[in-house]
ChimeraX commands (.cxc) that place a marker at each C-alpha (Angstrom):
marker #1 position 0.00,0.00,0.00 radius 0.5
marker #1 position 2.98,2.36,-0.73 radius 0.5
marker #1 position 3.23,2.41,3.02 radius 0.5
marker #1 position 0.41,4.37,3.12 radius 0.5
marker #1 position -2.84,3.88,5.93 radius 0.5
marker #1 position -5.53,2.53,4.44 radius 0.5
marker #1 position -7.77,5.14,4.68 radius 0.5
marker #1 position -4.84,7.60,2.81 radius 0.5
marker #1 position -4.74,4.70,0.28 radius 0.5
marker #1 position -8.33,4.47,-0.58 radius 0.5
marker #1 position -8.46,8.39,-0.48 radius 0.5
marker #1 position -5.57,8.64,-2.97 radius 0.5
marker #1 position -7.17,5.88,-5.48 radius 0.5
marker #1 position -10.14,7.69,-5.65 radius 0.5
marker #1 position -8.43,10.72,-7.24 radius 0.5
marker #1 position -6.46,8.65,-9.68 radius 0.5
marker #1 position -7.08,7.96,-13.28 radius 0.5
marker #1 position -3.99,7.21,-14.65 radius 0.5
marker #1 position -0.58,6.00,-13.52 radius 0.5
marker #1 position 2.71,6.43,-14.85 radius 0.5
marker #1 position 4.97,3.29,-13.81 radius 0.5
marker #1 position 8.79,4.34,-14.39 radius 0.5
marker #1 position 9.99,2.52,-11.12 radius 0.5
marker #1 position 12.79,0.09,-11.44 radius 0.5
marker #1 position 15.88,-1.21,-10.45 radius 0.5
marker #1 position 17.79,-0.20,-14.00 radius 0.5
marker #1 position 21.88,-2.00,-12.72 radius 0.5
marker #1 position 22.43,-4.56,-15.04 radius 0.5
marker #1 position 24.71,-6.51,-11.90 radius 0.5
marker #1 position 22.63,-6.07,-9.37 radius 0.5
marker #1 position 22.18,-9.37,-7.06 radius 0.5
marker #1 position 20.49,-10.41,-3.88 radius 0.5
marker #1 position 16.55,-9.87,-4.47 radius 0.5
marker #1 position 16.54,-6.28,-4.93 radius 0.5
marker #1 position 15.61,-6.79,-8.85 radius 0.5
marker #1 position 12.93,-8.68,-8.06 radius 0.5
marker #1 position 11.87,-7.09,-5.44 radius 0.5
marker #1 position 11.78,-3.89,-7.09 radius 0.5
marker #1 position 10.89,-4.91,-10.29 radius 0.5
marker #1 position 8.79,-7.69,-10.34 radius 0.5
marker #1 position 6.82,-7.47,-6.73 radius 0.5
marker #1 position 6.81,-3.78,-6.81 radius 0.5
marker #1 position 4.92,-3.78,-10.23 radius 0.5
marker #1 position 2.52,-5.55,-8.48 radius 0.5
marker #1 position 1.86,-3.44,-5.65 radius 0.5
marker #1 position 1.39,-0.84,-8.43 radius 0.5
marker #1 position -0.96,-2.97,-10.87 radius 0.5
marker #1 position -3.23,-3.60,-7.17 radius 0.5
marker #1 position -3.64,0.19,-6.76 radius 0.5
marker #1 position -4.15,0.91,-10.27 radius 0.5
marker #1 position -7.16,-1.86,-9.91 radius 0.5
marker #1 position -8.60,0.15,-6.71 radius 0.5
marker #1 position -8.42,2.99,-8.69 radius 0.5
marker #1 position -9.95,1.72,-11.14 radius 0.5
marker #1 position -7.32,3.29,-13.52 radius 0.5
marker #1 position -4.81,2.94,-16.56 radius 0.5
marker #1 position -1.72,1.38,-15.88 radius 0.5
marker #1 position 1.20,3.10,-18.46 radius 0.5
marker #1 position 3.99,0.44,-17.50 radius 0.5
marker #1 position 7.51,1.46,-18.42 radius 0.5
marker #1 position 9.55,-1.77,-19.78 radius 0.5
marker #1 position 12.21,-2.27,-21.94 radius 0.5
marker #1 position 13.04,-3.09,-25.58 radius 0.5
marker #1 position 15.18,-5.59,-24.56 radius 0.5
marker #1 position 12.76,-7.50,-22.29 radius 0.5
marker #1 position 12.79,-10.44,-25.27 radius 0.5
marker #1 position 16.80,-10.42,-24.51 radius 0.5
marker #1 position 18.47,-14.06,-24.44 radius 0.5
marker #1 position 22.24,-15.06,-24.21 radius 0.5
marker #1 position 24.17,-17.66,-24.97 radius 0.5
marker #1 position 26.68,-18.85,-23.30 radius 0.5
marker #1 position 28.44,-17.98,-20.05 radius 0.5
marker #1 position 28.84,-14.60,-21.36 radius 0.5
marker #1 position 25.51,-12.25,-20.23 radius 0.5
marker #1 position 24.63,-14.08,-17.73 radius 0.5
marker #1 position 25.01,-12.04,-14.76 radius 0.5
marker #1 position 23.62,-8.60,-17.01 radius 0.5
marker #1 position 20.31,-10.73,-18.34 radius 0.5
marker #1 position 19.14,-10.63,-14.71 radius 0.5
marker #1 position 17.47,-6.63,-15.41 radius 0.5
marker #1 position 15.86,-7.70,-18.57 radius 0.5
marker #1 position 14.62,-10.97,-17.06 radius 0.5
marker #1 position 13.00,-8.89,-14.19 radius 0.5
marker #1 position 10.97,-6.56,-17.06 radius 0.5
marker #1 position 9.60,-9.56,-18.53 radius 0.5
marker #1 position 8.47,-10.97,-15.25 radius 0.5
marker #1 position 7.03,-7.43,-15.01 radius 0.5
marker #1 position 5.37,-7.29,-17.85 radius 0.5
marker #1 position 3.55,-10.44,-17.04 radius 0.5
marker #1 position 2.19,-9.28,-14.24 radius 0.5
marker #1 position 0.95,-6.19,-15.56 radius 0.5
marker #1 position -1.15,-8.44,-18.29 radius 0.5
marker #1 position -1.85,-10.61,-15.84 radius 0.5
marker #1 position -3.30,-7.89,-13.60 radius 0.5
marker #1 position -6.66,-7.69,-15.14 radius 0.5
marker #1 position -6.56,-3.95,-15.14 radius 0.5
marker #1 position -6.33,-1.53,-18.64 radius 0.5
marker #1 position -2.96,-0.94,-19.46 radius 0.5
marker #1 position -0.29,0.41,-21.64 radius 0.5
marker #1 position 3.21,-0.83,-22.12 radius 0.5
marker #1 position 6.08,1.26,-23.33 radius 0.5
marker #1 position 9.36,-0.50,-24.17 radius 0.5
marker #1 position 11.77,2.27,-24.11 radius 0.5
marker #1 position 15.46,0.91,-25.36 radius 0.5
marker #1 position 18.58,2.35,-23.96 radius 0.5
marker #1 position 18.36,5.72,-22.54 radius 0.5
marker #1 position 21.09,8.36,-23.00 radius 0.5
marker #1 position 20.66,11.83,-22.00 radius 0.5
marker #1 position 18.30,15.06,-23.23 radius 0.5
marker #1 position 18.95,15.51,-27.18 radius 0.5
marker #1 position 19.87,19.33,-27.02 radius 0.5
marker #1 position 21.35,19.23,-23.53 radius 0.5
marker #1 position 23.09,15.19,-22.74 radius 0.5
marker #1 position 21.88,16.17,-19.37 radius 0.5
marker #1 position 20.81,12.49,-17.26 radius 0.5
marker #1 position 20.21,11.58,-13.92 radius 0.5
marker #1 position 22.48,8.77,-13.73 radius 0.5
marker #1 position 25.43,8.02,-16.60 radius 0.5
marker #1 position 24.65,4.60,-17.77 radius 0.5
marker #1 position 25.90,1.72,-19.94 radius 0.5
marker #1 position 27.37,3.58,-22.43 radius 0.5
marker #1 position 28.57,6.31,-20.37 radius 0.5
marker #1 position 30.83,3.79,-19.13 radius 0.5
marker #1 position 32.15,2.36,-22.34 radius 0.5
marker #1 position 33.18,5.92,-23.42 radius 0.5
marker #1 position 35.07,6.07,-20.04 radius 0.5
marker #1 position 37.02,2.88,-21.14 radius 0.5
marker #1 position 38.00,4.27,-24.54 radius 0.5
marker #1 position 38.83,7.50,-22.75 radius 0.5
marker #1 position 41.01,5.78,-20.49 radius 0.5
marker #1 position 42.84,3.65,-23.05 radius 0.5
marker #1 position 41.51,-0.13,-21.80 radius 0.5
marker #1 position 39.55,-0.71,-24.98 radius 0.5
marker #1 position 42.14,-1.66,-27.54 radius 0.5
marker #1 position 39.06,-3.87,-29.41 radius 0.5
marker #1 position 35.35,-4.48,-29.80 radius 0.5
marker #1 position 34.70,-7.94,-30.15 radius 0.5
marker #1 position 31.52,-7.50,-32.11 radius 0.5
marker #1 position 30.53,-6.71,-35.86 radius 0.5
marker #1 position 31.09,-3.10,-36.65 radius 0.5
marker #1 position 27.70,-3.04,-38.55 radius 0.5
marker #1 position 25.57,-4.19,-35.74 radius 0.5
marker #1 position 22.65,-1.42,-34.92 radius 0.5
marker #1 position 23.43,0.42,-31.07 radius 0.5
marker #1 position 19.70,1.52,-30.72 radius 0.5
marker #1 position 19.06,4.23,-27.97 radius 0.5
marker #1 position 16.45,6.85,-27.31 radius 0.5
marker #1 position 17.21,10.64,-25.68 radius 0.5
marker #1 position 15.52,10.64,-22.30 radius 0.5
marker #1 position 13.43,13.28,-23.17 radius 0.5
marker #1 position 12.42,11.71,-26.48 radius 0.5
marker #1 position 11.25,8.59,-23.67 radius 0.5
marker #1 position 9.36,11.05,-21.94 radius 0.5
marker #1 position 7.29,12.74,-24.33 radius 0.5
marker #1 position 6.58,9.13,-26.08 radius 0.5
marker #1 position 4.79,8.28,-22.10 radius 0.5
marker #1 position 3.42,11.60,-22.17 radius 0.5
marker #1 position 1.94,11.40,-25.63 radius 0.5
marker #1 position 0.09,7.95,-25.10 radius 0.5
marker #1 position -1.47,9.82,-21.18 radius 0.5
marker #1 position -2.66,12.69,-23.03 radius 0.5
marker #1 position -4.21,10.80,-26.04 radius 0.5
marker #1 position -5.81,8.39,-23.59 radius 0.5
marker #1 position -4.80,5.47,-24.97 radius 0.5
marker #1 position -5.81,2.79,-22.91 radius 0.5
marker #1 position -4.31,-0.49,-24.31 radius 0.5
marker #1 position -1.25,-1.53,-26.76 radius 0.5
marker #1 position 2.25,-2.00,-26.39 radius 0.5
marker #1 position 4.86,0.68,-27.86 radius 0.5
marker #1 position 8.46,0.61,-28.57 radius 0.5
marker #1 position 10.40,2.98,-27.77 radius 0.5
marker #1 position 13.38,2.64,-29.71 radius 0.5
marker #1 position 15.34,4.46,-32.96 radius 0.5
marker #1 position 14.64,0.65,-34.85 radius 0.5
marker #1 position 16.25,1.06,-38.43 radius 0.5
marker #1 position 17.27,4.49,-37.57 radius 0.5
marker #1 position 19.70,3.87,-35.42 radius 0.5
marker #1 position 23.75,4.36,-35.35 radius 0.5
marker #1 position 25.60,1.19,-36.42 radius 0.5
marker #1 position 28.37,0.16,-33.88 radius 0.5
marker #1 position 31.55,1.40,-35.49 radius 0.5
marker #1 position 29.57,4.66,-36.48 radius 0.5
marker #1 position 28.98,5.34,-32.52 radius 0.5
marker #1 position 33.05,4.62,-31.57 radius 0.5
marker #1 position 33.23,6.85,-34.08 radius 0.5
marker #1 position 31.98,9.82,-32.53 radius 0.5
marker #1 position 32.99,9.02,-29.38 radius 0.5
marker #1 position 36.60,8.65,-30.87 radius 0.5
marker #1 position 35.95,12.54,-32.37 radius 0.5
marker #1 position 34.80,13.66,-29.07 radius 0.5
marker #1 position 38.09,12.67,-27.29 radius 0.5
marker #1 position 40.06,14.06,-29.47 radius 0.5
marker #1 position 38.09,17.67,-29.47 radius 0.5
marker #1 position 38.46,17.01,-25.77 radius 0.5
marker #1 position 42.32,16.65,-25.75 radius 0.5
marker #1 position 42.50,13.38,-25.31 radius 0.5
marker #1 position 44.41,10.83,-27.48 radius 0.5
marker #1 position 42.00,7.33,-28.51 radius 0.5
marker #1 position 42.93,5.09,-30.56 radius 0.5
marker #1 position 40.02,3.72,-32.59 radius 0.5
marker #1 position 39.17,0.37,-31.14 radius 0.5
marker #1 position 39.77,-2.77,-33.28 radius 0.5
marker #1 position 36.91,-4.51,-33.94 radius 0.5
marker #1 position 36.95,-8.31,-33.73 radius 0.5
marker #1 position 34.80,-11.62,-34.56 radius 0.5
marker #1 position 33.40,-12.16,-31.11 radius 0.5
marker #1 position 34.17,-16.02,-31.49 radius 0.5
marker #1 position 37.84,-15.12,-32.49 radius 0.5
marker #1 position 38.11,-13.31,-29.24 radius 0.5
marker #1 position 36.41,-15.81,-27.06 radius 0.5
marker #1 position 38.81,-18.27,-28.39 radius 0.5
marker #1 position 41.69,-16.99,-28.86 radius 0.5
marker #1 position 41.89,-12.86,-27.64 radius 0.5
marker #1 position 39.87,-12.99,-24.89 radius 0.5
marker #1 position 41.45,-15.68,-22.65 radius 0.5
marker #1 position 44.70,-14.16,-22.65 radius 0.5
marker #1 position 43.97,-9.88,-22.79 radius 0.5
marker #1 position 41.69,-9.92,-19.99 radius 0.5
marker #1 position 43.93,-12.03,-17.93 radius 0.5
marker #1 position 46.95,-9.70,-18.18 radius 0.5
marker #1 position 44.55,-6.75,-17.04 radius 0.5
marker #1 position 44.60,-5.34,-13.44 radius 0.5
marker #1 position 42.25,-6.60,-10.94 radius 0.5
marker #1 position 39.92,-3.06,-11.46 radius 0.5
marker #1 position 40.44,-2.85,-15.02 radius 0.5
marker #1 position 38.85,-6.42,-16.01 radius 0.5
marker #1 position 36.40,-6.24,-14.00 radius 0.5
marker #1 position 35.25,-2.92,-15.50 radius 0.5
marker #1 position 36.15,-4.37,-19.17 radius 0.5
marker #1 position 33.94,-7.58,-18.46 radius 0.5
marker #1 position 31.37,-5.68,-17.33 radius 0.5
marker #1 position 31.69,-3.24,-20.43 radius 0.5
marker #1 position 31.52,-6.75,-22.32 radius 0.5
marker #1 position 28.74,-8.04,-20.07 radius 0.5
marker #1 position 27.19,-4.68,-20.99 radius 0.5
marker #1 position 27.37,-5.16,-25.27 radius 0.5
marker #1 position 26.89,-8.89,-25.49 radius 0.5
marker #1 position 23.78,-8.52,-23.20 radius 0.5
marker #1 position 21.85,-5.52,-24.73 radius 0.5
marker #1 position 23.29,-4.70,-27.99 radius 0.5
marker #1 position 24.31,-7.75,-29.48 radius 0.5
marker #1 position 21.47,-8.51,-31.65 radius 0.5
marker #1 position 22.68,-7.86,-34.93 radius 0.5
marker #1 position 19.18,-6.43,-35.93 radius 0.5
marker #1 position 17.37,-3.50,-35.96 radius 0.5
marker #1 position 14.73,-2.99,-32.90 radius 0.5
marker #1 position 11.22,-2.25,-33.51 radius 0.5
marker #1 position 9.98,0.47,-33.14 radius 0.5
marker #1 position 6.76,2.73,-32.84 radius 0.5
marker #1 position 8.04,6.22,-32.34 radius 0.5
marker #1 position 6.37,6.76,-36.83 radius 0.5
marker #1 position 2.91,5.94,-34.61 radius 0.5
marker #1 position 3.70,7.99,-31.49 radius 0.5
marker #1 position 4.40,10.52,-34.15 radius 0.5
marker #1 position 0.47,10.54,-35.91 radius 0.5
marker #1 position -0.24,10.96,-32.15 radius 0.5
marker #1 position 1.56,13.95,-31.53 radius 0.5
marker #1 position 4.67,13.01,-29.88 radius 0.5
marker #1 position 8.34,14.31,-31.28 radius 0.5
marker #1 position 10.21,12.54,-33.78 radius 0.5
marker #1 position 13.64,10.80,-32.92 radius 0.5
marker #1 position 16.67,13.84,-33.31 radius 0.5
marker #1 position 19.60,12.99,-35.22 radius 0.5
marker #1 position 20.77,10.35,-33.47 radius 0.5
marker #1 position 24.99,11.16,-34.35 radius 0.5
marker #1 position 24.09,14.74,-32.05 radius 0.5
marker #1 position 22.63,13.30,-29.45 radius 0.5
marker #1 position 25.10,10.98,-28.94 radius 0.5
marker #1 position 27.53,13.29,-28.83 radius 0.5
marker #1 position 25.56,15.93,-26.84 radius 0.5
marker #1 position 25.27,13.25,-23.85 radius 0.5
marker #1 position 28.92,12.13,-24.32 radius 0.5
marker #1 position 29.81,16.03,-23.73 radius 0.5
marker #1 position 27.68,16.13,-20.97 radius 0.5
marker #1 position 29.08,13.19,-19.27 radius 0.5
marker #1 position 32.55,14.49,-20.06 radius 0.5
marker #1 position 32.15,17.91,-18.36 radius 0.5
marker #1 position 30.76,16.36,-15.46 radius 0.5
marker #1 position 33.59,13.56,-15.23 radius 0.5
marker #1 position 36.46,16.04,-15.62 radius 0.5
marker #1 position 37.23,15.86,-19.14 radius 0.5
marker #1 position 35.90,19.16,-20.19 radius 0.5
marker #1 position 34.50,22.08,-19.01 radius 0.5
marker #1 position 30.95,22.60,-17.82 radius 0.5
marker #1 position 30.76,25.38,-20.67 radius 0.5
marker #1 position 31.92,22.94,-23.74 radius 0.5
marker #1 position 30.05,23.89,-26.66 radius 0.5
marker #1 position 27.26,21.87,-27.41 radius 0.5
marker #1 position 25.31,20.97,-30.54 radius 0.5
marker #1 position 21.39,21.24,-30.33 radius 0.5
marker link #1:1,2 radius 0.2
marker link #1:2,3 radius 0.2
marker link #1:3,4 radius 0.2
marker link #1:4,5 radius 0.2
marker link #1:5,6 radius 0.2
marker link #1:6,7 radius 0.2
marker link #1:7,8 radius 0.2
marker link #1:8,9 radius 0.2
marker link #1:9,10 radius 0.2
marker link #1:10,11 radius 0.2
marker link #1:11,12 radius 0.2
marker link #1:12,13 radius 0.2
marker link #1:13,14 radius 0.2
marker link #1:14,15 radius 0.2
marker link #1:15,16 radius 0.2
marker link #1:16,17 radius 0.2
marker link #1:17,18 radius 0.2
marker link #1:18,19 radius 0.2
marker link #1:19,20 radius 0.2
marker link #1:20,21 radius 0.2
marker link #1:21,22 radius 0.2
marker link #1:22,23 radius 0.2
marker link #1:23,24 radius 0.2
marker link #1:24,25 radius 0.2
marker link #1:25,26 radius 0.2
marker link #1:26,27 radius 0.2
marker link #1:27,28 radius 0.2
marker link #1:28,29 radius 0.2
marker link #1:29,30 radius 0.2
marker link #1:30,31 radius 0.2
marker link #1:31,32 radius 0.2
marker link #1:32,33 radius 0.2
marker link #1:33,34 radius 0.2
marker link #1:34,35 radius 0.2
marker link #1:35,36 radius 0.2
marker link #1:36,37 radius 0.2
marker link #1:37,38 radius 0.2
marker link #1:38,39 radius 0.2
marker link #1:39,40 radius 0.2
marker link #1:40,41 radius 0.2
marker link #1:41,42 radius 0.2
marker link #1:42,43 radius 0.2
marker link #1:43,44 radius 0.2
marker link #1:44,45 radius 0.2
marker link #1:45,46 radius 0.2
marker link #1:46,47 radius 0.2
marker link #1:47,48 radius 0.2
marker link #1:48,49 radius 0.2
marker link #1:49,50 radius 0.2
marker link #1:50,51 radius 0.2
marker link #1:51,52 radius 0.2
marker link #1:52,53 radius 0.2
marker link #1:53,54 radius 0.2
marker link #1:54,55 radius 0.2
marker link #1:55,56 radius 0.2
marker link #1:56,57 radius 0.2
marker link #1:57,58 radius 0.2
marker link #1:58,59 radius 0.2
marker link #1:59,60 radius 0.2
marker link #1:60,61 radius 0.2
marker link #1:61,62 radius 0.2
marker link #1:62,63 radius 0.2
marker link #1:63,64 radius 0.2
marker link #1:64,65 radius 0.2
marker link #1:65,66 radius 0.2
marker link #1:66,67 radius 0.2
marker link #1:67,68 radius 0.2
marker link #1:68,69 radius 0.2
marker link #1:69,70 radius 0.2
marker link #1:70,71 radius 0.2
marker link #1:71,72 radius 0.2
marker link #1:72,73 radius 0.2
marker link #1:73,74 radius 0.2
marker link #1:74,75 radius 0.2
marker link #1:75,76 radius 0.2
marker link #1:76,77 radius 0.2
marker link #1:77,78 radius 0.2
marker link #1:78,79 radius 0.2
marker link #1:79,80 radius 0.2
marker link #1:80,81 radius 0.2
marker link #1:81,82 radius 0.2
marker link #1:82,83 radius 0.2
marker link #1:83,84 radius 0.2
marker link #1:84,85 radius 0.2
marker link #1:85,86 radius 0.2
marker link #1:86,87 radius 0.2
marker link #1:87,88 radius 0.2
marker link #1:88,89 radius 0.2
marker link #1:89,90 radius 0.2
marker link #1:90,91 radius 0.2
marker link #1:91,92 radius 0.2
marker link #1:92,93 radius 0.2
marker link #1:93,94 radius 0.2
marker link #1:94,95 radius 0.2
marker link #1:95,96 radius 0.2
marker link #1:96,97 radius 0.2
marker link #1:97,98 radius 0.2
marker link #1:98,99 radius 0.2
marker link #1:99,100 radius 0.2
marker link #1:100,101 radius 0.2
marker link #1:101,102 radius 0.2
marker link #1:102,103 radius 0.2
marker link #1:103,104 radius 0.2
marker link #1:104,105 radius 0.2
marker link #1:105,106 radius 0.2
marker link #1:106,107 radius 0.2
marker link #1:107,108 radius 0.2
marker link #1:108,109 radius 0.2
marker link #1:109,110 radius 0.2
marker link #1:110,111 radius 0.2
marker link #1:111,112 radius 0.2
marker link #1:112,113 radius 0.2
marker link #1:113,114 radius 0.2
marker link #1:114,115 radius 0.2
marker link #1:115,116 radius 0.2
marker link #1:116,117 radius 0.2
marker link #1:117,118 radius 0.2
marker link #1:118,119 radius 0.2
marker link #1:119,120 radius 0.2
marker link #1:120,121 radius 0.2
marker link #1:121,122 radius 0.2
marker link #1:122,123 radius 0.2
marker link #1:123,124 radius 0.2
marker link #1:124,125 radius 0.2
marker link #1:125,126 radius 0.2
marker link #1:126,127 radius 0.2
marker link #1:127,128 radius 0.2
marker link #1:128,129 radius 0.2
marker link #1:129,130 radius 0.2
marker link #1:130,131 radius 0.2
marker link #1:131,132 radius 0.2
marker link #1:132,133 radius 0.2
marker link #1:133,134 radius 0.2
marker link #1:134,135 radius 0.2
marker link #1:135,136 radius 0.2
marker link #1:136,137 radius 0.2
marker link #1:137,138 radius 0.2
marker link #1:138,139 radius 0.2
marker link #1:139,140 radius 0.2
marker link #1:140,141 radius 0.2
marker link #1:141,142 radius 0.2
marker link #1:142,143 radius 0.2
marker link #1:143,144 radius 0.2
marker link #1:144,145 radius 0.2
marker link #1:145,146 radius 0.2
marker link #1:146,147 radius 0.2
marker link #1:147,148 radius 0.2
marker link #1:148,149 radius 0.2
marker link #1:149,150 radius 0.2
marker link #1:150,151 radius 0.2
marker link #1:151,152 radius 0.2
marker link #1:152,153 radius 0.2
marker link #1:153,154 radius 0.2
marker link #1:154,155 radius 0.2
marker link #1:155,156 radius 0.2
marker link #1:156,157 radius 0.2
marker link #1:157,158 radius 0.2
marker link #1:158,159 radius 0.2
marker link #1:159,160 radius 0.2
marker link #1:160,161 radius 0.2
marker link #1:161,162 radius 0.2
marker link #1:162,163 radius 0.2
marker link #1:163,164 radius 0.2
marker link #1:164,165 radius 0.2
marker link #1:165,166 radius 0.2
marker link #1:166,167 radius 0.2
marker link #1:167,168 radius 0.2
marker link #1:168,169 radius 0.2
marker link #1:169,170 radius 0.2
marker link #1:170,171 radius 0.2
marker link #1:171,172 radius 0.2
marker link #1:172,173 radius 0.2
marker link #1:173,174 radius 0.2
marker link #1:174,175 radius 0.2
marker link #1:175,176 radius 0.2
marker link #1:176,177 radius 0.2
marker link #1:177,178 radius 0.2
marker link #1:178,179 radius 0.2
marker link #1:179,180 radius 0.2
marker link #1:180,181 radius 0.2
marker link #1:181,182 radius 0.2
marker link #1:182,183 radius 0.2
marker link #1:183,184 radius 0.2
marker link #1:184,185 radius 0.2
marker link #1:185,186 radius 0.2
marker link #1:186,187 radius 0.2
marker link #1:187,188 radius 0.2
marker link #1:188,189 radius 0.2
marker link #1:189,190 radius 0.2
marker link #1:190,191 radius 0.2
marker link #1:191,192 radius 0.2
marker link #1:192,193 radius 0.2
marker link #1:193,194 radius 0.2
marker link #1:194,195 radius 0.2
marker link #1:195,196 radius 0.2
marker link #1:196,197 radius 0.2
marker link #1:197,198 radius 0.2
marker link #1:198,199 radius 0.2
marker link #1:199,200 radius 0.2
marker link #1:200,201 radius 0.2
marker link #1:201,202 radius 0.2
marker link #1:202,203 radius 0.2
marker link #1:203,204 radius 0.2
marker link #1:204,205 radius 0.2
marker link #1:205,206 radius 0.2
marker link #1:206,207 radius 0.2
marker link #1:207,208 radius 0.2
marker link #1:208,209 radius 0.2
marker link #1:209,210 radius 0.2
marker link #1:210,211 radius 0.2
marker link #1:211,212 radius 0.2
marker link #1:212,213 radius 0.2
marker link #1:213,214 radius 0.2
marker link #1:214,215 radius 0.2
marker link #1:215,216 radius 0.2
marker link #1:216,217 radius 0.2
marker link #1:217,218 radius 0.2
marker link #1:218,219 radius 0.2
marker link #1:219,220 radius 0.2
marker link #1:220,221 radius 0.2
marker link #1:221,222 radius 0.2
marker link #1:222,223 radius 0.2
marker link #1:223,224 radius 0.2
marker link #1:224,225 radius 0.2
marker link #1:225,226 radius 0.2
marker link #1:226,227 radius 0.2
marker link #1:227,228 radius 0.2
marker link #1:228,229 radius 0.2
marker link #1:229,230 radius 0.2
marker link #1:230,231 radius 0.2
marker link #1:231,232 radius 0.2
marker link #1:232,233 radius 0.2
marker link #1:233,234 radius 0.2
marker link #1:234,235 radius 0.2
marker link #1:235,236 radius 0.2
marker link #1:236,237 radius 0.2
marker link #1:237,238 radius 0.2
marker link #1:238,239 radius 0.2
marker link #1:239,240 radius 0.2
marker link #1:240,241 radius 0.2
marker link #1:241,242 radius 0.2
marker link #1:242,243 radius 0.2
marker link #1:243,244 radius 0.2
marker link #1:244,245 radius 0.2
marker link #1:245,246 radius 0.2
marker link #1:246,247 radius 0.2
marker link #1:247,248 radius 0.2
marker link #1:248,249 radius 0.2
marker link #1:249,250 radius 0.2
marker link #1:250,251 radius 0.2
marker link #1:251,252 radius 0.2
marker link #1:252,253 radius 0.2
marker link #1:253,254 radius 0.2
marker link #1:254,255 radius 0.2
marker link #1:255,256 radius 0.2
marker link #1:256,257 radius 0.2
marker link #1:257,258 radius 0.2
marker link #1:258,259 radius 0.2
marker link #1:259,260 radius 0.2
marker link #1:260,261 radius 0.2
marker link #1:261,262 radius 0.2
marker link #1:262,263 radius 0.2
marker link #1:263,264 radius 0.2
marker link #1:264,265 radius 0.2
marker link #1:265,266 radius 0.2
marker link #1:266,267 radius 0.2
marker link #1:267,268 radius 0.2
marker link #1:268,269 radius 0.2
marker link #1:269,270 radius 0.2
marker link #1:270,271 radius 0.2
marker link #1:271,272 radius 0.2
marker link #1:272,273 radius 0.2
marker link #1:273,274 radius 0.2
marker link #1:274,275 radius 0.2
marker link #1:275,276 radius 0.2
marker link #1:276,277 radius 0.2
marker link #1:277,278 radius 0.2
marker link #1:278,279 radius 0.2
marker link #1:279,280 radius 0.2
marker link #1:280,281 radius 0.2
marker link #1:281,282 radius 0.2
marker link #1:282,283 radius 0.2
marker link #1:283,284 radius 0.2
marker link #1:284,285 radius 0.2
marker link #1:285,286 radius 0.2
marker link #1:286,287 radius 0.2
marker link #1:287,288 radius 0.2
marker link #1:288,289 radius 0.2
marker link #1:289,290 radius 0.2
view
């Protein structure tokens, strides 16, 4: 009951007509029950209020809640998207109108790179900042798909407003997004604006470099270093290693009045100067493009 007394519960329910489920536990490593906890039992809790309140239920997932590995490899990341599946289900399963959103990953405002909290990719520019990435062991042409926060936003906005009460939406830039080597790419040029020597990353058959690479690179790492460069690994083969483009709804979100996706090369590297500034590579002041 959101630790609420019941009569503050019931009062609140009866105001409600929509809610807006964002909520989650978003750390790909995280162990010890707070995923599903969070996730999965706290969706719950949330799809039994909506129900009192007799009310729509938008439910925030992800694009990657279909996400499988195989191998050892992903194992410990596929825990986040195995939680927003379990979610999901219990949303449907909930009996009350609802709306799911499938958001993929989320970098920061288009015109801005402002975010709450640097993610995933923040991190991988941090390795090829710091020199630890020497290769990629993935195809060059695979499609990174991610979505400004604020484009996110407006998408759960749009479907409130229009009172759409059922469907699921993606999220996502689908064929419009950056291939692989195209994202190093600017966050190689970035760098280098920056100061900062990077080599451009080598790019590698990822069964090469479980065979014959990997085994022998990561071992001659320091302790901090390969952990951070598995979990950068952890981080691709997990959520970006598809090798095909994501669907995606925004062309529908569109017709409803939502914005369309922003060139996704400047938002990249808006968020990338963002993170920079705020991580000491930059100043706060660096020039951005809207």
């Amino acid at each position: 009951m959101f630790g609420l007394a019941r009569q503050a519960y019931a009062a609140l329910a009866a105001e409600v007509d929509a809610v807006i489920h964002c909520a989650a536990v978003t750390e790909f490593y995280r162990t010890g029950g707070s995923l599903e906890a969070t996730n999965i039992a706290g969706t719950g809790h949330v799809a039994a209020f909506v129900a009192a309140a007799n009310a729509v239920l938008y439910h925030v997932s992800t694009a990657f809640v279909h996400t499988t590995v195989d191998g050892d490899r992903g194992r410990t990341a596929i825990g986040y998207a195995a939680s927003k599946s379990a979610a999901e289900q219990v949303v449907r399963s909930s009996g009350a109108p609802h709306v799911i959103l499938r958001p993929s990953v989320v970098i920061g405002n288009s015109g801005t790179g402002e975010i709450a909290a640097f993610q995933g990719l923040h991190r991988v520019a941090a390795g090829m900042f710091a020199g630890i990435v020497p290769m990629i062991p993935f195809e060059p042409g695979w499609p990174i798909d991610f979505v400004p926060a604020d484009i996110v936003a407006d998408a759960i906005a749009c479907v409130v407003q229009n009172q759409v009460t059922q469907g699921e939406f993606w999220v996502t830039a689908g064929e419009k997004a950056l291939r692989l080597d195209e994202a190093v790419a600017v966050v190689v040029e970035v760098g280098r604006e920056l100061g900062i020597s990077i080599d451009v990353p080598r790019f590698v058959p990822p069964e090469m470099f479980d065979r014959l690479i990997g085994p022998v690179f990561l071992d001659a790492l320091p302790g901090k270093i390969r952990r951070n460069m598995l979990r950068m690994l952890e981080f691709f083969t997990t959520y970006l290693q598809s090798g095909q483009d994501k669907p995606s709804s925004l062309d529908q979100l569109v017709a409803l009045g939502a914005r369309p996706l922003p060139v996704q090369r400047e938002s990249l590297r808006n968020t990338l100067l963002y993170w920079a500034a705020q991580s000491g590579y930059g100043p706060a002041e660096t020039e951005r493009t809207a």
